[in-house]
LUMVEX-620262 format. One record per residue: residue number from 1; residue in three letters; z, y, x of N, C-alpha, C in turn. Coordinates in Angstrom, 2 decimals, always signed. Layout:
BEGIN
   n res     n_w     n_v     n_u    ca_w    ca_v    ca_u     c_w     c_v     c_u
 NUM ALA       Z       Y       X       Z       Y       X       Z       Y       X
...
//
This chain:
BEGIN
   n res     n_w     n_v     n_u    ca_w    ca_v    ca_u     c_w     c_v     c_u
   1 UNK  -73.53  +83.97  -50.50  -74.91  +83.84  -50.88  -75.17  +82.38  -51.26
   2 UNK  -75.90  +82.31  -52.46  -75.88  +80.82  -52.66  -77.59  +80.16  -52.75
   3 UNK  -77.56  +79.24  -52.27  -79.41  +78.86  -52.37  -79.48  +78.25  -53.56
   4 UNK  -81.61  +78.75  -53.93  -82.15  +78.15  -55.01  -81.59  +77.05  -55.64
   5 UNK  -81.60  +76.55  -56.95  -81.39  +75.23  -57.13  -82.37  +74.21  -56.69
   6 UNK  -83.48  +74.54  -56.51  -84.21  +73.61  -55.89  -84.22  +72.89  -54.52
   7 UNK  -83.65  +74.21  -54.04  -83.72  +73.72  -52.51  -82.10  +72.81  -52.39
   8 UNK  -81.20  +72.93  -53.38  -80.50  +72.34  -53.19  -80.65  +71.09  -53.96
   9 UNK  -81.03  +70.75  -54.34  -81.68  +69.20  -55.72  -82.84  +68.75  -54.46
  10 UNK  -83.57  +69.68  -53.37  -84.43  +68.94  -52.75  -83.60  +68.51  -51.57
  11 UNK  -82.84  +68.88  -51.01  -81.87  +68.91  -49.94  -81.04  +67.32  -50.34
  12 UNK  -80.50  +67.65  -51.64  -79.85  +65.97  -51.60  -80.69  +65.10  -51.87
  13 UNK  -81.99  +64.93  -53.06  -83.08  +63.78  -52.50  -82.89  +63.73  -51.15
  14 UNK  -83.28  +64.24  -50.26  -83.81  +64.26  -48.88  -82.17  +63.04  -48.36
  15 UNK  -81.18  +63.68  -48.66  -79.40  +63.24  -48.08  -79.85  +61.61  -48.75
  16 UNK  -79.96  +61.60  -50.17  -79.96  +60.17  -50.36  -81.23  +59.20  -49.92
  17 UNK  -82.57  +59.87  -49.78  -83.34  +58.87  -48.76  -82.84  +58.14  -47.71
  18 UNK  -82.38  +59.10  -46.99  -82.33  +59.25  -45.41  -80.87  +58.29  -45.47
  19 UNK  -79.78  +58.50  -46.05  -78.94  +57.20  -46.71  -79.34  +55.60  -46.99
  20 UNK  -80.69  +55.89  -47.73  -80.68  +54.61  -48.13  -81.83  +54.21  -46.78
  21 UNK  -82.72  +54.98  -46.10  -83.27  +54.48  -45.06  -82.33  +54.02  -44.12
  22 UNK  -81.75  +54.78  -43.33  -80.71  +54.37  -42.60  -80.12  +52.69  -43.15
  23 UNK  -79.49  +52.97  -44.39  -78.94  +51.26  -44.37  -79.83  +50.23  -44.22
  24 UNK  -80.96  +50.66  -44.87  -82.41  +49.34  -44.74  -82.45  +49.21  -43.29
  25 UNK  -82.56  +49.63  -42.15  -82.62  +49.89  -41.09  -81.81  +49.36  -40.19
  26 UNK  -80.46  +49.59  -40.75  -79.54  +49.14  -39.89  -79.49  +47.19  -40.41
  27 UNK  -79.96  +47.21  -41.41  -80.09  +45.65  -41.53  -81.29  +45.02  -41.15
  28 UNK  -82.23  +45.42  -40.79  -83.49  +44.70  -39.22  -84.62  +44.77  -40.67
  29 UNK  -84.25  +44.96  -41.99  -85.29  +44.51  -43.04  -86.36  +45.62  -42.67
  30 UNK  -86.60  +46.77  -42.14  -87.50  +47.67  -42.57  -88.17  +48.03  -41.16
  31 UNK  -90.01  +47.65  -41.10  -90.15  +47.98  -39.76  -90.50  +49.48  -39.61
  32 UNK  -89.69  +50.61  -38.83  -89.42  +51.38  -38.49  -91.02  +51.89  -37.36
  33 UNK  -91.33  +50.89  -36.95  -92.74  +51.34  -35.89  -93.67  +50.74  -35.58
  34 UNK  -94.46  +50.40  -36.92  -95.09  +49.68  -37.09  -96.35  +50.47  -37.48
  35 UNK  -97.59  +50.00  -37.32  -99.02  +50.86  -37.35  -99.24  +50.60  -39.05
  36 UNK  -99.53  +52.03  -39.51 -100.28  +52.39  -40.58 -101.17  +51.14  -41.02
  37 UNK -101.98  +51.16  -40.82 -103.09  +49.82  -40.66 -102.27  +48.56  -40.62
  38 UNK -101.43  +47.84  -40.62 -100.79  +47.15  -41.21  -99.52  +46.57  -42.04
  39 UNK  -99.64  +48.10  -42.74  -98.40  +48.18  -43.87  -98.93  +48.38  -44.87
  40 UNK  -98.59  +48.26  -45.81  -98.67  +47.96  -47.28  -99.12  +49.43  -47.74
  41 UNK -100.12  +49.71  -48.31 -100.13  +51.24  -49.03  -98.67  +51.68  -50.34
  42 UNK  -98.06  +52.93  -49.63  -97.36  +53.67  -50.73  -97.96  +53.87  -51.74
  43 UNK  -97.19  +53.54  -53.00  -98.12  +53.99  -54.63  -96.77  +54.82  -55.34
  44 UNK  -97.21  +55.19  -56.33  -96.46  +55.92  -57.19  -95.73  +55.27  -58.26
  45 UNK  -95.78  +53.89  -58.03  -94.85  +53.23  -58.79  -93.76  +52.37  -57.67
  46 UNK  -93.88  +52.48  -56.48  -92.57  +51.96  -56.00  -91.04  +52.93  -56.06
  47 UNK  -90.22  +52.65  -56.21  -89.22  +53.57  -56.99  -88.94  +54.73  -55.65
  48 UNK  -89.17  +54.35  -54.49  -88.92  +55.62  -53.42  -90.16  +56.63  -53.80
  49 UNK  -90.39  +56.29  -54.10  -91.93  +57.27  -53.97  -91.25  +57.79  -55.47
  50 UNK  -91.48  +57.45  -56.35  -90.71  +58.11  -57.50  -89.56  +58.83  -57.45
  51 UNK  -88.47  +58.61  -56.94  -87.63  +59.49  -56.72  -87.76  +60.63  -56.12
  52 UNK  -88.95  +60.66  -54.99  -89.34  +61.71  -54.61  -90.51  +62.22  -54.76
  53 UNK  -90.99  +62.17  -55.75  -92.23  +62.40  -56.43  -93.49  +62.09  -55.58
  54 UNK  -93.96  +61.27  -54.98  -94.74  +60.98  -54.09  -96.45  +60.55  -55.04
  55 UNK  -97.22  +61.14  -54.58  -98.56  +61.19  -55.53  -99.38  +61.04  -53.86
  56 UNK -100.61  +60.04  -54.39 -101.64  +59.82  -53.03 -102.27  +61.10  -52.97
  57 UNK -102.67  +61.92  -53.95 -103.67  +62.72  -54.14 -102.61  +63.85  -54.13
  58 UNK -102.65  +65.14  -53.23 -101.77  +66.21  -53.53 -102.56  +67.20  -54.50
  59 UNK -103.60  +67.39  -54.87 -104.34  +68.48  -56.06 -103.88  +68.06  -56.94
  60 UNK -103.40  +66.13  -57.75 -103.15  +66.02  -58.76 -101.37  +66.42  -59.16
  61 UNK -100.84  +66.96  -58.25  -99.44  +66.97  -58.28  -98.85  +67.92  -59.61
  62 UNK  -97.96  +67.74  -60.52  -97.88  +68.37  -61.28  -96.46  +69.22  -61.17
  63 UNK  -95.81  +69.26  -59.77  -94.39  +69.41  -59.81  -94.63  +70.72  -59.30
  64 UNK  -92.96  +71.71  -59.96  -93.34  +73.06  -59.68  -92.95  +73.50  -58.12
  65 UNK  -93.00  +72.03  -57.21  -92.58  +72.39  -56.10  -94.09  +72.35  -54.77
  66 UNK  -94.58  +71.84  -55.47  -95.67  +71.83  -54.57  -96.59  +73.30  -54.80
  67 UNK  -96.94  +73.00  -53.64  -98.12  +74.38  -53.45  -99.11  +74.15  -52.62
  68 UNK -100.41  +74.72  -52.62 -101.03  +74.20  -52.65 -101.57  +74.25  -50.77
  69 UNK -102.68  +73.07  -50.33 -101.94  +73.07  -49.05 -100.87  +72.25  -48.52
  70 UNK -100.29  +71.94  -49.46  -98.94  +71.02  -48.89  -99.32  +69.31  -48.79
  71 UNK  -99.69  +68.90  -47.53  -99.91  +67.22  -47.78  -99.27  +66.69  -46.51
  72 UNK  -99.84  +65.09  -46.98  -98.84  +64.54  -45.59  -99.10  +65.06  -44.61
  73 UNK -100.14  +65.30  -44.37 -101.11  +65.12  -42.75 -100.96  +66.41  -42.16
  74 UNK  -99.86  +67.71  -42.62  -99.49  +68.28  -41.83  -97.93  +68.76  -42.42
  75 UNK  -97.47  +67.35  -43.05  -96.05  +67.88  -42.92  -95.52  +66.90  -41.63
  76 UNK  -94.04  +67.27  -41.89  -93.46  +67.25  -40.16  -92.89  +65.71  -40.19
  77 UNK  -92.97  +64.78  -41.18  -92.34  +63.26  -41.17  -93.75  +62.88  -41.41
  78 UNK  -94.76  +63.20  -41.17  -96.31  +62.30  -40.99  -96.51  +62.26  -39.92
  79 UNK  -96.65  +60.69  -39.07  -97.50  +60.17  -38.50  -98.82  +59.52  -38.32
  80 UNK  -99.90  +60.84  -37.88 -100.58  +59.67  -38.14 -102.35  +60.31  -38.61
  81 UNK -103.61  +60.07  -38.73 -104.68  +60.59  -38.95 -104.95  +62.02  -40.12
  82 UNK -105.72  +62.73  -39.92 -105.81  +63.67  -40.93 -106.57  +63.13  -42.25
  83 UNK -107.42  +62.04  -42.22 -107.87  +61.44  -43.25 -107.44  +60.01  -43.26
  84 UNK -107.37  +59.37  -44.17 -106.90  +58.31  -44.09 -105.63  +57.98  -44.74
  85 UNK -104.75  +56.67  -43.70 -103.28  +56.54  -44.19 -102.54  +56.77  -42.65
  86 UNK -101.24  +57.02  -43.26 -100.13  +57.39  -41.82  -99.07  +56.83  -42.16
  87 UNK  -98.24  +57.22  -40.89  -96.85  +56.74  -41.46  -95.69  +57.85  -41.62
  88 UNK  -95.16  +57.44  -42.45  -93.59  +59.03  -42.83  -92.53  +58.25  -42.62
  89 UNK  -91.18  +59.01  -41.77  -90.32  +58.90  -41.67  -89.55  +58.73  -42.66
  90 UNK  -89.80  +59.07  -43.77  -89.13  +59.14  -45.65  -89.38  +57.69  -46.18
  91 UNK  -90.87  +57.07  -45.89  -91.04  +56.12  -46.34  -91.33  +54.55  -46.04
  92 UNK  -90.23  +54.34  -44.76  -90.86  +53.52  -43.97  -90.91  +51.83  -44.27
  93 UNK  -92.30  +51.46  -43.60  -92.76  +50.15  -44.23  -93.50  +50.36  -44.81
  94 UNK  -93.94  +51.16  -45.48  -95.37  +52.05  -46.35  -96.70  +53.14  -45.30
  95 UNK  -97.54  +52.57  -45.95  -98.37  +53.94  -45.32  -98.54  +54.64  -46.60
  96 UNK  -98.43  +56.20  -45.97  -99.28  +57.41  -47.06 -100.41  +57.81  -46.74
  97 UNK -100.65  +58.30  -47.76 -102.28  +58.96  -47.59 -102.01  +60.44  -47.22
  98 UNK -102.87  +60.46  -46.34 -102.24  +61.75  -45.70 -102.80  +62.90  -46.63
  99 UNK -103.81  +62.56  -47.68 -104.28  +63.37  -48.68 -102.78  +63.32  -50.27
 100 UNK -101.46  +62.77  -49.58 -100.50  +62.85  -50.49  -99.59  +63.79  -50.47
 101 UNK  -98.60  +63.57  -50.98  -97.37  +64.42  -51.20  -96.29  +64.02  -51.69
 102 UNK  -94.90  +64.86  -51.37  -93.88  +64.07  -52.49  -93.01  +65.44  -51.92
 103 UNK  -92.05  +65.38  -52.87  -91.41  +66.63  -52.74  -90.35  +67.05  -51.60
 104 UNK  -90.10  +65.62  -50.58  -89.57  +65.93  -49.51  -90.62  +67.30  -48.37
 105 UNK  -91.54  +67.60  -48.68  -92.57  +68.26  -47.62  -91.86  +69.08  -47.18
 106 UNK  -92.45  +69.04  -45.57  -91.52  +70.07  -44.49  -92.83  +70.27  -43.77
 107 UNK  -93.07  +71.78  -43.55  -94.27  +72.00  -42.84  -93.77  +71.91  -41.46
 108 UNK  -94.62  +71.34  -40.49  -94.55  +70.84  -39.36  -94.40  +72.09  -38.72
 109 UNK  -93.28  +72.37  -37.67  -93.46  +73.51  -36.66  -93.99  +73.69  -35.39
 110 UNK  -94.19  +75.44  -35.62  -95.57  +75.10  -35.04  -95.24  +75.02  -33.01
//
């Protein structure tokens, strides 16, 4: 049995984040636990957020992976307020808007 192509094209984004987080990490550059409220806002032009399609606003999303419903503030790498900014495990050193998205989304279990 073989899976979607999507889920496999979303599966390795996800392998090469989590790659390139890890190395930022292991070199002290990236603060890992640090409060929303004093990190830099995620935009859609820093190249992580692009690679994984990351938009502040999830209604404006144009990718055929989103659906609707899907934002930070209840996927499972958001930390953090239901309005406002948080922090994601995908993007760290950034806050998202928890009114965002990017195509890593994993609905939080319940």
């Amino acid at each position: 049995m073989s899976l979607p192509k999507e889920t496999i094209e979303s599966r390795r984004r996800f392998l090469q984040l989590l790659a390139i987080t890890a190395g930022g990490a292991c070199l002290g550059g990236i603060p890992l636990l640090a409060r929303a409220g004093e990190l830099p806002h995620l935009t859609d032009a820093d190249p992580t957020a692009k690679a994984m399609n990351y938009i502040e606003d999830a209604t404006a999303s144009k990718s055929a992976l989103y659906r609707t419903g899907s934002i930070c503030a209840n996927c499972q790498f958001y930390h953090g307020p239901d309005v406002g900014y948080g922090t994601c495990q995908l993007f760290p050193g950034k806050a998202v808007n928890a009114k965002g998205w990017c195509s890593s989304y994993t609905t939080q279990k319940a």
